[in-house]
Backbone as a ProteinNet text record, in pm:
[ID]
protein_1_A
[PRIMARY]
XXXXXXXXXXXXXXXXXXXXXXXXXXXXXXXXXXXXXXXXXXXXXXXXXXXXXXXXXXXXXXXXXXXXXXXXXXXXXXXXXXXXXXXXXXXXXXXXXXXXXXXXXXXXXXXXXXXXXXXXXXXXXXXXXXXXXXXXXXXXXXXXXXXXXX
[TERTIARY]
85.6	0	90.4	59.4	162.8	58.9	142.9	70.9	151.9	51.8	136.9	147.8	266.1	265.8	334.5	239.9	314.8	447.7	500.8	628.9	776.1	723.3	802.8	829.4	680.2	701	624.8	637.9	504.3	618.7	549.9	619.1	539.9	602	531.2	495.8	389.7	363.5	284.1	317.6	276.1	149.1	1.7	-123.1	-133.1	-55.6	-105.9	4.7	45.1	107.3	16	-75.1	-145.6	-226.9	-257	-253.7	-418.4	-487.3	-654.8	-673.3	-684.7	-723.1	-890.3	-906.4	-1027.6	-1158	-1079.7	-1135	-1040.3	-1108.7	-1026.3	-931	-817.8	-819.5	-868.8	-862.5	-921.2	-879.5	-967.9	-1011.1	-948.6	-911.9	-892	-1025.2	-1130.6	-1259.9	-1258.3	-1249.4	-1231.5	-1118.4	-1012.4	-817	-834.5	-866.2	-864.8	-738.9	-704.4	-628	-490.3	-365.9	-176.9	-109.2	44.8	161.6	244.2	313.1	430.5	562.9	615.5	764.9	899	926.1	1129.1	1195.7	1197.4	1296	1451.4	1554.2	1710.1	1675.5	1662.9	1677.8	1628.8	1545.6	1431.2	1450.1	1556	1555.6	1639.2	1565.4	1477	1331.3	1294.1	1123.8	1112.4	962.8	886.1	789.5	704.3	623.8	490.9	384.4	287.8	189.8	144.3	106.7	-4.7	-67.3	-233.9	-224.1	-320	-372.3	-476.8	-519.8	-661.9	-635.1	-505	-500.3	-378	-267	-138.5	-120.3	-187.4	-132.4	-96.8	-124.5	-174.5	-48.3	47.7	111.1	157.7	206.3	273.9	368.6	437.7	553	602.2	613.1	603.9	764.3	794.8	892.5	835.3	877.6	901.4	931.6	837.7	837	942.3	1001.7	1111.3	1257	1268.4	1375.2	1420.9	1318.4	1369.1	1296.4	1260.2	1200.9	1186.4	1302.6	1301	1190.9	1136.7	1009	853.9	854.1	725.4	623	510.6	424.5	302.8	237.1	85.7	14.5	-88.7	-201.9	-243.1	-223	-225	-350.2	-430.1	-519.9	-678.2	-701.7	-764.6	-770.2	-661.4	-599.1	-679.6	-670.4	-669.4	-796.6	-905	-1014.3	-1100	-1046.3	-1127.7	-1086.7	-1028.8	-977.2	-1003.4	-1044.9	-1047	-927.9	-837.6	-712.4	-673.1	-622.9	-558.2	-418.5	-409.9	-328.9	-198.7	-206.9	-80.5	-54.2	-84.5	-20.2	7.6	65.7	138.5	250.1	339.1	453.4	428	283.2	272.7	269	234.7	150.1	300.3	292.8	382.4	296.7	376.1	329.3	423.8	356.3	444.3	349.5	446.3	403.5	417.9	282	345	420.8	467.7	600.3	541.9	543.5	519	665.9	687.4	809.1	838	921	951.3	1086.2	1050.9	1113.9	1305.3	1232.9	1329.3	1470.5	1428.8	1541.8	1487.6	1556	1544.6	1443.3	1560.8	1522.2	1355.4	1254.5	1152.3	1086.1	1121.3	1065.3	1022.5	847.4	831.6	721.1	679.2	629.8	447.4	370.7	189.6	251.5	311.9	258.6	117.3	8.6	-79.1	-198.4	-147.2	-215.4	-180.1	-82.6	-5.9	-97	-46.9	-116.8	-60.7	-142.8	-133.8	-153	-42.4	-59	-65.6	-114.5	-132.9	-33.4	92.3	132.8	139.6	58.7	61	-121.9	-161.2	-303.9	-321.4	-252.8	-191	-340.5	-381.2	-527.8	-418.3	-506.6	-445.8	-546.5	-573.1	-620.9	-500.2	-603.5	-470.1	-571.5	-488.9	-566.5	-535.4	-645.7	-649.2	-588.3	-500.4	-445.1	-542	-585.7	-655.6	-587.3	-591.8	-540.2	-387.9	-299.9	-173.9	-103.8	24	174.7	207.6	213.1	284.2	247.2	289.4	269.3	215.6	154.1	134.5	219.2	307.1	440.3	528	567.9	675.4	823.9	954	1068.4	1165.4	1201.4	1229.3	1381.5	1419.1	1571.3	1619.8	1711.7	1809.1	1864.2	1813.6	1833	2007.7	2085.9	2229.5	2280.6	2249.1	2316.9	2280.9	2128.8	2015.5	2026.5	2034.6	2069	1883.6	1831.3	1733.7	1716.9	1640.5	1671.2	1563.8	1602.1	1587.2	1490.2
-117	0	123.5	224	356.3	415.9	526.9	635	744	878.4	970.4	1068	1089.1	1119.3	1282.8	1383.4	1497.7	1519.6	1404.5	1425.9	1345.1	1226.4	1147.1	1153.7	1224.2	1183	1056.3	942.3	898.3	756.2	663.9	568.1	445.9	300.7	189.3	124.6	76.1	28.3	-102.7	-235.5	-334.1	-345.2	-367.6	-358.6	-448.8	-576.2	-693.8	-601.8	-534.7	-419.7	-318.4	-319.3	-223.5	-222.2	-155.6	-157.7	-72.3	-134.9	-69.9	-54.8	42.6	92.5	39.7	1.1	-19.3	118.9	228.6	349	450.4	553	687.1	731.4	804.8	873.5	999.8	1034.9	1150.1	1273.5	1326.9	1469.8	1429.5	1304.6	1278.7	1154.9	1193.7	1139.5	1048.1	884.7	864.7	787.7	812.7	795.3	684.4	586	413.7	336.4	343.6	243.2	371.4	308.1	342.4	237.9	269.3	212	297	210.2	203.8	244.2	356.4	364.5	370.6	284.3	258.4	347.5	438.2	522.7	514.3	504.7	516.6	645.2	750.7	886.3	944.9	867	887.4	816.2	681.9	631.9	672.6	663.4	561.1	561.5	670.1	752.8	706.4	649.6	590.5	710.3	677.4	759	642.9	690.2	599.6	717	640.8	733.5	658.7	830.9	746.6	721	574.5	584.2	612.2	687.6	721.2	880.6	958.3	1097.2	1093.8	1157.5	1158	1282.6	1354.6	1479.8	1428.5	1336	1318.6	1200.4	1235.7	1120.9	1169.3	1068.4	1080.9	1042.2	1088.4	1011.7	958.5	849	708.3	688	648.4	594	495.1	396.8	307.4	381.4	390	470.7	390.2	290.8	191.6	254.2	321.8	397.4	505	573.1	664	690.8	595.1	562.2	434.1	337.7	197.9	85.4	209.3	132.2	116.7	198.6	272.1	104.3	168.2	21.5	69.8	14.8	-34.1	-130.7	-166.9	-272.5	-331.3	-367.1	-407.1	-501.6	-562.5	-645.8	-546	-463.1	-354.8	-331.8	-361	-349.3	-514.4	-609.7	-749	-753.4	-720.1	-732	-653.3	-515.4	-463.5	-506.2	-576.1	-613.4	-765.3	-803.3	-960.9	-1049	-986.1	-1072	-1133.4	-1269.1	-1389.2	-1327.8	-1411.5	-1367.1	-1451.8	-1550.2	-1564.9	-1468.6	-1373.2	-1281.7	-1138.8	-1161.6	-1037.9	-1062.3	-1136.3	-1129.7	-1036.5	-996.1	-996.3	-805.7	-758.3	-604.9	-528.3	-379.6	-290.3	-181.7	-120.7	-33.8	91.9	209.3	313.6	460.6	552.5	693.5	757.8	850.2	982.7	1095.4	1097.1	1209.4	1379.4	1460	1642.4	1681.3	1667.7	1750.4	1919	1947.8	2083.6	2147.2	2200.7	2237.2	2349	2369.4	2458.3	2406.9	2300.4	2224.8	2085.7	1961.7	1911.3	1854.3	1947.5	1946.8	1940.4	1993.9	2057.8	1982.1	1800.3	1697.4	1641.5	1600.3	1545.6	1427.6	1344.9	1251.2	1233.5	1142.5	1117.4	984.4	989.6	833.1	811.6	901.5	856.2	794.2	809	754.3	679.3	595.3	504.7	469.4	392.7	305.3	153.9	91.3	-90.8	-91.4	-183.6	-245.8	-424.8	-478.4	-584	-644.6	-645.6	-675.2	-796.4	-868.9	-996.5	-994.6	-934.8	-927.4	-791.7	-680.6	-573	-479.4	-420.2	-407.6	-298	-227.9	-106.3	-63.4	28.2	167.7	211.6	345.7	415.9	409	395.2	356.4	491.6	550.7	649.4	582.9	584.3	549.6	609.5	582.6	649.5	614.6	767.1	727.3	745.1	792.4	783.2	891.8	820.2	872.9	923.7	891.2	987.4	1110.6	1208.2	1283	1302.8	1353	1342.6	1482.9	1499.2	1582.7	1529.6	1482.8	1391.6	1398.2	1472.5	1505.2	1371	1352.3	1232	1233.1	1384.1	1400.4	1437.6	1396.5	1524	1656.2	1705.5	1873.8	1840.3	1838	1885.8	1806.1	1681	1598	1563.3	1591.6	1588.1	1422	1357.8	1188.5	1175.9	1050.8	968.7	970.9	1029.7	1038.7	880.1	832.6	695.5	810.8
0	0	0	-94.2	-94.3	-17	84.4	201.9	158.8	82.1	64.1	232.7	285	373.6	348	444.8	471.1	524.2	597.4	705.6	626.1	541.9	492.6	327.4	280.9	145.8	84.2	11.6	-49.1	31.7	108.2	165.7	144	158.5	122.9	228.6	266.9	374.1	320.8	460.9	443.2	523	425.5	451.2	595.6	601.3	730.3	845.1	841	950.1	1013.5	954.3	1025.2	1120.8	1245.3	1385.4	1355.5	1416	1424.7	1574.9	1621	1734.7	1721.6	1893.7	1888.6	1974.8	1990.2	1959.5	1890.9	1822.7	1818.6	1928.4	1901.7	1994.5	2009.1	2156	2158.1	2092.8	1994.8	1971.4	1853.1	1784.3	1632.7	1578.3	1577.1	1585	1435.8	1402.4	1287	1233.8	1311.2	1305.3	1390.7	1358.5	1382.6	1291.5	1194.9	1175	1158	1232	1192.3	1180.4	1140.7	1144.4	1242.1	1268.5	1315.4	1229.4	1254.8	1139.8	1244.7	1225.5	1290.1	1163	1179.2	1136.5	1143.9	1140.2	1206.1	1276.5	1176.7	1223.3	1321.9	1366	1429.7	1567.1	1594.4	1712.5	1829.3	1942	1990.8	1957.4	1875.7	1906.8	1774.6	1761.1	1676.6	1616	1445.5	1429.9	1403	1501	1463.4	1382.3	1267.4	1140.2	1112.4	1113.2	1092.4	893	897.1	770.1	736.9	787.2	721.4	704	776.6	752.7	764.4	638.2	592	690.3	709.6	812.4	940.6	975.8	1128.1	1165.9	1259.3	1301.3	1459.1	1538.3	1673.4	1707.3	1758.6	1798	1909.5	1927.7	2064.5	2082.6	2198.8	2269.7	2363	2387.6	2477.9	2620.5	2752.1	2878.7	2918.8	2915.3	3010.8	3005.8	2865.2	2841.4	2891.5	2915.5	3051.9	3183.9	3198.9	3330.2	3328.1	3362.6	3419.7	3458.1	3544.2	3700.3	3631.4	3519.1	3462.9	3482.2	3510	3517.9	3552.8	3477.5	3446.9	3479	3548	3544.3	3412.4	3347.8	3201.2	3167.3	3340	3339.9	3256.4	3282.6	3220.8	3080.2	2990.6	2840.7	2813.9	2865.7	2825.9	2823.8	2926.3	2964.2	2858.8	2881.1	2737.4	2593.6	2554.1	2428.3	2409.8	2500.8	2485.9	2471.9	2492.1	2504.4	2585.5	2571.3	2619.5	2717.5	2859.1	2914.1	2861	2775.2	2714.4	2556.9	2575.9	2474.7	2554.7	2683.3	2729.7	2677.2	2598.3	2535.7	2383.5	2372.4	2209.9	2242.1	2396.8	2391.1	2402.8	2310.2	2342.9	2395.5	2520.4	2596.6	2516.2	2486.5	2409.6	2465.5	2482.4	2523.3	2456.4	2382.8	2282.7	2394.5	2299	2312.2	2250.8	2359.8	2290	2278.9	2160.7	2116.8	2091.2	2144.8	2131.8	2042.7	1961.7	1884.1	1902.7	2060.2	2081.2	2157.7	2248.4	2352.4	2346.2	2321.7	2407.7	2530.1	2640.2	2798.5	2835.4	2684.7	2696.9	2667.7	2601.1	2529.6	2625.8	2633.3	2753.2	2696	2783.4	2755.6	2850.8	2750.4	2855	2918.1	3025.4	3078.1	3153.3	3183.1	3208	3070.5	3003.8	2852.4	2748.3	2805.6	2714.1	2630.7	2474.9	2347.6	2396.7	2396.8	2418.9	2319.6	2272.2	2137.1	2075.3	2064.1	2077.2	1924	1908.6	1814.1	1692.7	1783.1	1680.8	1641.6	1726.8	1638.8	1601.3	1584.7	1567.5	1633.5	1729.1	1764	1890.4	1947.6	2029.2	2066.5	2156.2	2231.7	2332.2	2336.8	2418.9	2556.1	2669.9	2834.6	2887.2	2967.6	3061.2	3185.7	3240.1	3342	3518	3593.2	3664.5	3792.8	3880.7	3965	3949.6	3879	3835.3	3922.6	3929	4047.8	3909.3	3788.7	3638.3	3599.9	3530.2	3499.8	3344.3	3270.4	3126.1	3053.4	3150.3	3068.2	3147	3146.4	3204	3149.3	3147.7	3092.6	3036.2	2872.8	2852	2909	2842.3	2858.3	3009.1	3058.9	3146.4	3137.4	3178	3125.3	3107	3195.5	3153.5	3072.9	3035.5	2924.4	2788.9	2802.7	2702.7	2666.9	2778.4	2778.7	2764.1	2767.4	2790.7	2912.7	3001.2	3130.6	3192.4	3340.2	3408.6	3518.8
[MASK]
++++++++++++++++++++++++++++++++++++++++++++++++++++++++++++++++++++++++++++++++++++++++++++++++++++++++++++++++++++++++++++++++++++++++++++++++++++++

């Protein structure tokens, strides 16, 4: 499948790759099915790109990367999705990332709203975390090293 994309240019994507959320997210009413793009340029941070709107993409990191401990009840994700507790090997837990154009230091992350992703049946929503010790700006970097901050 070709996706002409605003950010990349006209890119090829493999149709059985694609990840259907089983709601919208919020305040993109409609934006049910993305991919996933592993970029080089782009890592550690992922672009999950909607297909149904070439404008529209986010960009995900893995919360473990700079925050170790990060953890979720995940029984909640399984229950609403109908998933088998032998496919917690299959779910990626991923946090969009608000990027700032100006520093860095200023790149922060939602961990109260992670995307579960169910990768082998490729199926997702993003979970309101309730009740959360996280923040939904949450700092990826270390201000003085501009490392991945733990």
């Amino acid at each position: 499948m070709i996706l002409e994309n605003t950010r990349f240019g006209t890119i090829e994507i493999e149709e059985h790759k694609i990840i259907t959320m089983s709601r919208s997210l919020p305040g993109f009413p409609g934006r049910k099915r993305f991919v996933l793009l592993n970029r080089e340029e782009s890592r550690p941070f992922l672009w999950y790109q909607s297909v149904d709107d070439p404008r529209l993409a986010f960009v995900l990191v893995d919360p473990c990367l700079f925050m170790p401990d990060y953890s979720i009840d995940l029984e909640y994700a399984f229950d609403e999705m109908s998933w088998r507790e032998a496919e917690k090997k299959d779910v990626a837990v991923l946090v969009v990332v608000n990027a700032s154009q100006r520093s860095p230091e200023r790149i922060t992350a939602n961990l109260m709203a992670p995307l579960i992703i169910n990768t082998k049946r490729l199926e997702g929503f993003q979970m309101i975390v309730q009740d959360s010790p996280y923040s939904h700006k949450h700092p990826v970097f270390r201000r003085e090293t501009d490392e991945v901050s733990a």
